[in-house]
C-alpha positions as CSV (number, residue, x, y, z in Angstrom):
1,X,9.3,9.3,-15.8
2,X,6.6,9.7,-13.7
3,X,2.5,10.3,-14.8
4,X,0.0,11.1,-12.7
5,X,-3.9,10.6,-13.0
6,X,-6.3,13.3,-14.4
7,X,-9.8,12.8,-13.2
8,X,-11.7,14.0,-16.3
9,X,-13.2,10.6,-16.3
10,X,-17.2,10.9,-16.9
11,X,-19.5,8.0,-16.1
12,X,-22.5,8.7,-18.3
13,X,-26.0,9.5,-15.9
14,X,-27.8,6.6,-16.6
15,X,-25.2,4.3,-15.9
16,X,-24.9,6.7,-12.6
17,X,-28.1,6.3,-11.9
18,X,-28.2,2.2,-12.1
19,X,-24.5,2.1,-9.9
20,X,-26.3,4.8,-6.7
21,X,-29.6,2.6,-6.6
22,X,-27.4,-1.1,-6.4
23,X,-25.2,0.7,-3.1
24,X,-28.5,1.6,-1.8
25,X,-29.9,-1.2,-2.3
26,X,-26.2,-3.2,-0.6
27,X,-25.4,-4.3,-3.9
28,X,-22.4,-3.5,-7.0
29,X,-22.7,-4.0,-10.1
30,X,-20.2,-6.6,-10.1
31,X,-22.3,-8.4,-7.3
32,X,-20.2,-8.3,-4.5
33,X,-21.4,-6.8,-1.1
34,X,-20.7,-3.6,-0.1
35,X,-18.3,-4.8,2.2
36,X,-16.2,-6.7,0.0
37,X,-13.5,-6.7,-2.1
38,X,-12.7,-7.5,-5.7
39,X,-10.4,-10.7,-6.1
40,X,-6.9,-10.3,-4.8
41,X,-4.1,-11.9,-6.7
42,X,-0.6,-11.8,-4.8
43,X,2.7,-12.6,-6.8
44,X,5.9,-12.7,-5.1
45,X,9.4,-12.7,-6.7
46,X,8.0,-10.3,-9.4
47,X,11.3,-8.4,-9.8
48,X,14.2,-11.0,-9.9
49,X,16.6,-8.2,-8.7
50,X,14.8,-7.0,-5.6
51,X,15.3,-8.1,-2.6
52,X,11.3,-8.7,-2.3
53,X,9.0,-7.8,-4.3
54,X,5.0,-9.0,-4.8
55,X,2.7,-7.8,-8.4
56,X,-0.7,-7.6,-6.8
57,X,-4.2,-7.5,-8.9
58,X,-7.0,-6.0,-7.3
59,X,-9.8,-6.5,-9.8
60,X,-8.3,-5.0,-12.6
61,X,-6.2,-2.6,-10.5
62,X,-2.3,-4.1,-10.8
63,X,0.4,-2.3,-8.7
64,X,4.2,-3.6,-8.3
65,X,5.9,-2.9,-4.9
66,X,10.0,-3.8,-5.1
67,X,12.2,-4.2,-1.9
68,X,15.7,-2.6,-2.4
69,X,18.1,-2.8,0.7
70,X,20.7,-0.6,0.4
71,X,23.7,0.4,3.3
72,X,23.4,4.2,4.2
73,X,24.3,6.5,7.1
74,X,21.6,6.3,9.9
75,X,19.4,9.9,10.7
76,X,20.8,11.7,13.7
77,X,18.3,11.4,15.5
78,X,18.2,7.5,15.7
79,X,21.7,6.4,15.2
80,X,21.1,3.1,15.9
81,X,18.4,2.4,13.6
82,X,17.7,1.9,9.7
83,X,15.6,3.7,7.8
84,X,12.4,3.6,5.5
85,X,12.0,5.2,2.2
86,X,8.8,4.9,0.1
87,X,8.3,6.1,-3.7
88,X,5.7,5.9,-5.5
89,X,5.3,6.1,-9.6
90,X,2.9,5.5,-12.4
91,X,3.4,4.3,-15.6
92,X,2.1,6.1,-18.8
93,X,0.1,2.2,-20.0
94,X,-2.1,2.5,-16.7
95,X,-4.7,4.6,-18.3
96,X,-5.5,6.6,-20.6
97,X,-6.4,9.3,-18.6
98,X,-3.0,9.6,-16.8
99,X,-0.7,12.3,-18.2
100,X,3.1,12.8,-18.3
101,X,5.5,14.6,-16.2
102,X,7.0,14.8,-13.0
103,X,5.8,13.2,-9.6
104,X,3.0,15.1,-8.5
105,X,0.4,15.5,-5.4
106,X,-0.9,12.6,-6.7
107,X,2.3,10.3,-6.6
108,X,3.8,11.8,-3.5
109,X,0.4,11.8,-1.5
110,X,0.2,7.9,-2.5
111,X,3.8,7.1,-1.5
112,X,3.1,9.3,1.9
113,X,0.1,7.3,2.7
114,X,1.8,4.0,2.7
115,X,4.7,5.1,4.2
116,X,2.7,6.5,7.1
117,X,0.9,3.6,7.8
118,X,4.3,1.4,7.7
119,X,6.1,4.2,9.8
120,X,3.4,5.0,12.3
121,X,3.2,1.4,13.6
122,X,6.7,0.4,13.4
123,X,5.8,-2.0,11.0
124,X,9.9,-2.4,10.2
125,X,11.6,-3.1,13.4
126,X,14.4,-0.7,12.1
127,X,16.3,-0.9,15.7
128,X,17.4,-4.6,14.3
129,X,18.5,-2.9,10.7
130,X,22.1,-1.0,12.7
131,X,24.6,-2.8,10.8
132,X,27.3,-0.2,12.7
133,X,25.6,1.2,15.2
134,X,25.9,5.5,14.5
135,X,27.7,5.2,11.4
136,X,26.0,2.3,8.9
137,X,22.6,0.7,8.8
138,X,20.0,-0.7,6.3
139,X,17.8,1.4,4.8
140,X,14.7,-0.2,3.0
141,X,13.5,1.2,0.0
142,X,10.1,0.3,-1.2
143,X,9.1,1.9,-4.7
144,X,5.5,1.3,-5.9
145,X,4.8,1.1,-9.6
146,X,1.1,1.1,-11.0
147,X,0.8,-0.5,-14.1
148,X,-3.3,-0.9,-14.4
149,X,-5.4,1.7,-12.5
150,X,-9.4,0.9,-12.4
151,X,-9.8,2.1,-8.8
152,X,-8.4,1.8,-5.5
153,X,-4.2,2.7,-5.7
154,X,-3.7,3.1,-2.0
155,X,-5.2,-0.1,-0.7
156,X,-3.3,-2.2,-4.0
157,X,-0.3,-0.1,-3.2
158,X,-0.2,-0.9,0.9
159,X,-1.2,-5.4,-0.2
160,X,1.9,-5.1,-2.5
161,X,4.2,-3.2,-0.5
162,X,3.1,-6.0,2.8
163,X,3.6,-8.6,0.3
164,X,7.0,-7.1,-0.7
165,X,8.3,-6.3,2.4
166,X,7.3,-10.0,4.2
167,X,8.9,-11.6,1.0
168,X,11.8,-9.5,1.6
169,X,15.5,-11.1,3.5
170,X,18.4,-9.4,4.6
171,X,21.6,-10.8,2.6
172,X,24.6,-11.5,4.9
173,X,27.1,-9.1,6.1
174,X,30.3,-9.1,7.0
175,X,32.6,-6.2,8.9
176,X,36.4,-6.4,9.3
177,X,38.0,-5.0,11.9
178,X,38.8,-1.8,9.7
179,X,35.0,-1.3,9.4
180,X,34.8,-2.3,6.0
181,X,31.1,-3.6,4.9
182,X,30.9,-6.9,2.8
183,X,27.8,-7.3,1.6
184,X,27.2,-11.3,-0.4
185,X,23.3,-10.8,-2.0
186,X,23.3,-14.4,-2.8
187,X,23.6,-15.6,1.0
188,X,20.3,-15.2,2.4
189,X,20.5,-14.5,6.3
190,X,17.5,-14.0,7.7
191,X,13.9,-12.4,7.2
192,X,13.1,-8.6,7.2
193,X,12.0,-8.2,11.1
194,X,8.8,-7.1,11.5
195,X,6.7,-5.7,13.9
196,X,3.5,-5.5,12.7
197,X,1.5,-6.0,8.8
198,X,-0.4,-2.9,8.6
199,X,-2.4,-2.5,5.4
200,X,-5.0,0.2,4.6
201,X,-8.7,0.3,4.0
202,X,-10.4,2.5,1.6
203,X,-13.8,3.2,2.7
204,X,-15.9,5.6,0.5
205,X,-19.4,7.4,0.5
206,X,-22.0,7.9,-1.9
207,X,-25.0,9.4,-0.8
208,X,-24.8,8.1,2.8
209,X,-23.7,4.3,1.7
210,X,-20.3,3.3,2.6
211,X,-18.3,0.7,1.5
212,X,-15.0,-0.5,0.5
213,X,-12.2,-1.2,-2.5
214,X,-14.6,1.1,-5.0
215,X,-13.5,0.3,-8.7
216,X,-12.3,3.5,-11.1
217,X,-16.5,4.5,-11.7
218,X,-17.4,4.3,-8.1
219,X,-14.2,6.5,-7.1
220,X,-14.8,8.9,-9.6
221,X,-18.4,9.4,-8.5
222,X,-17.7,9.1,-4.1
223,X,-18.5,12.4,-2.6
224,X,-16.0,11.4,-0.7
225,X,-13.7,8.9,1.2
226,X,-11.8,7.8,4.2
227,X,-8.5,5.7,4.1
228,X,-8.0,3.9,7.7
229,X,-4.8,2.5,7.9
230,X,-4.9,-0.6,10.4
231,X,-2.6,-3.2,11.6
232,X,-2.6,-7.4,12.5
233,X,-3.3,-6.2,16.3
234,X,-6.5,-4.2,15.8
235,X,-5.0,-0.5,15.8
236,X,-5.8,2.3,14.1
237,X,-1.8,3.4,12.2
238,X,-3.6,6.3,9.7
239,X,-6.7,8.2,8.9
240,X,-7.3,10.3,5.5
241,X,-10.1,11.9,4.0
242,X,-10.2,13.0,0.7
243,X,-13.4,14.4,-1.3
244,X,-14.9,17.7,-1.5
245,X,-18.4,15.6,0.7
246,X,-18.3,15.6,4.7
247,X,-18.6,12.8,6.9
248,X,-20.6,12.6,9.9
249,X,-18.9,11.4,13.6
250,X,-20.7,8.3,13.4
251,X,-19.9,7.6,9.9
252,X,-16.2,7.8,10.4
253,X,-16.8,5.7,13.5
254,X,-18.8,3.1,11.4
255,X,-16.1,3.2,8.8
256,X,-13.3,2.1,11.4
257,X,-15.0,-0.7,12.1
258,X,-15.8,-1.6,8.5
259,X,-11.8,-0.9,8.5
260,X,-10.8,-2.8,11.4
261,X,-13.0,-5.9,10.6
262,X,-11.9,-6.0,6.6
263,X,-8.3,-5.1,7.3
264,X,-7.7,-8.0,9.5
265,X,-9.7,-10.3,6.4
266,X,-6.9,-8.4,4.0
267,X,-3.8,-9.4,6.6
268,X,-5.1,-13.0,6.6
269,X,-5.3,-13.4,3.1
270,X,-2.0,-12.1,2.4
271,X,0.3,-13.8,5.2
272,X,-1.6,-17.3,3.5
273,X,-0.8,-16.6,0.4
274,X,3.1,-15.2,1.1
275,X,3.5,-18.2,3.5
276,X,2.2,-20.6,0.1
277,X,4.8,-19.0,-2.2
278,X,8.1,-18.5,0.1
């Protein structure tokens, strides 16, 4: 079962008040700058039964992204080619505010994000994923869980799904001359092949300050925000805005840059701390 996240959150005025004045002034409550994020812990190997997987905390934010390779029938229009499917869910103990049911706009909005900035790139060289070429190939299957939200999903969401998917091998296979696919999960061939690490960037407004990674408070009070989707090479894979509050043509040009600089920070730290635990 799925939950999604109800915003009826209220941060009382004065503590408002105190929050506005610290971003104006270039400053969080927490004391980190507004360009900076909170603490980043990456755990690979967090679901035994993946084939990659990474539990990331971001502050108090902690998201689960599993790797599931599975053998399907490639799309028609690129027979030659695996395939990428992205899920997202969260789980009833990630706040209290969240409430049951089905996947919403939330959840699927979330998955679509990450899975656009993956797909948009080529982040997953999917032309090396044809097991058969027009009739079986790999297709990856990256399901996101949030266990803790204080702020923040998509960027947590895009660390663990990187960290999943770079943690992540392709068991060996074997074909007959039948066609039949043996598949031995406990032979390890050879790494996931990437193209690119894209991760995103969430950079939010309030009243004409921007910064990044805003914690559950600082979210729920943004007029509004822009996710930037960027990769290892400096490119621009995704843009979305969300918030009822505009932005102006040079504040979505300042927040690429803010996006482009701390994205490449965010790729860095991840690819030393997957290359530490593989």
């Amino acid at each position: 079962m799925s939950h999604t996240p109800s915003t009826d959150m209220i941060t009382p005025k004065l503590k408002m008040l105190t929050i506005i004045n610290m971003l104006k002034k270039g400053m969080r409550s927490t004391g980190r700058g507004l360009l900076d994020f909170r603490p980043i812990e990456v755990v690979l190997g967090y679901v035994p039964n993946a084939d990659g997987s990474a539990l990331v905390r971001l502050g108090n934010t902690v998201v689960v992204a599993g790797v599931k390779l599975e053998i399907g029938s490639p799309y028609p229009d690129t027979p030659n080619e695996g395939a990428l499917v992205v899920s997202a869910e969260f789980m009833p103990t990630a706040s209290p505010t969240f409430e049951p049911g089905p996947p919403d706009e939330n959840a699927i909005e979330l998955a679509r994000v990450v899975d656009r900035a993956l797909r948009e790139l080529k982040a997953i060289d999917l032309s090396k994923l044809a097991i058969i070429p027009g009739r079986k190939a790999w297709v990856v299957y990256v399901d996101i869980y949030v266990l803790d939200h204080d702020g923040n999903l998509v960027d947590a969401s895009s660390i663990a799904s990187l960290a999943a998917l770079m943690s992540t091998y392709l068991p060996k296979v074997e074909v007959d001359e039948a066609g039949n696919i043996r598949v031995d999960r406990s032979s390890k061939v050879s790494p996931l092949p990437l193209n690119h690490k894209v991760v995103t960037v969430t950079v939010s407004k309030v009243e004409n300050v921007l910064f990044v990674d805003p914690d559950l408070e600082e979210e729920n009070m943004a007029e509004t925000k822009l996710i930037v989707a960027v990769s290892d090479d400096g490119r621009i894979a995704g843009l979305q805005k969300s918030g009822s509050g505009g932005l102006t043509e040079s504040e979505i040009l300042a927040a690429i840059d803010i996006a482009i600089k701390v994205g490449n920070d965010l790729i860095n730290l991840i690819t030393s701390k997957t290359l530490k635990q593989n």
